[in-house]
C-alpha angles and dihedrals in degrees: 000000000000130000120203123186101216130218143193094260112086145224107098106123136171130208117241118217083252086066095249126126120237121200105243108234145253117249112160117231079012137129141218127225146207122192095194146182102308099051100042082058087052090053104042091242092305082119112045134219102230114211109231143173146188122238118207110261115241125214097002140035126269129204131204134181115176121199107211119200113190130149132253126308088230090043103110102230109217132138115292103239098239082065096063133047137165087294105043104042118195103281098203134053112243119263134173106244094256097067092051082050098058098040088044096056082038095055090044104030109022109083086194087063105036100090094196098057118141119218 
């Protein structure tokens, strides 16, 4: 999970299941908050990872300090068993967090392993 104090600058957006991109909003004394990866595997998709990004600020600076919570690199992550049942079977193998870890910086930051590069 991720914790984010917000701010009034803007840029923080999320991306909505349509592909567009919503301005995440303004709540003063507020924060903002990122299921993530690891719990959307626990629950069988019943949380969602929402796909997010930073926009430059324009005409003033913008800090942000994230707090990240994640488990252990040795915690096998798999689904939590009040989160499957005969009709919604488990949708991911289970993995230790440190194996996540590794395929996930490969998918995003190893061209060898990124199939759709341009050169």
């Amino acid at each position: 999970m991720t914790f984010l104090a917000q701010t009034d600058v803007p840029g923080l957006q999320v991306r909505m299941p349509s592909g567009a991109w919503l301005d995440v909003p303004f709540i003063p004394g507020s924060f903002a908050v990122n299921s993530g990866d690891m719990l959307q595997r626990w629950t069988n998709g019943h949380f969602k990872s929402t796909p997010h990004r930073a926009l430059p600020p324009v005409g003033r600076h913008r800090y942000a300090i994230p707090f990240f919570l994640g488990p252990q690199f040795d915690w096998v992550i798999e689904c939590l068993p009040t989160c499957t049942g005969p009709d919604d079977p488990p949708r991911w193998e289970p993995i230790t967090y440190a194996a996540w870890q590794e395929y996930w910086y490969d998918a995003n930051y190893d061209p060898k392993a990124q199939k759709d590069l341009v050169a």
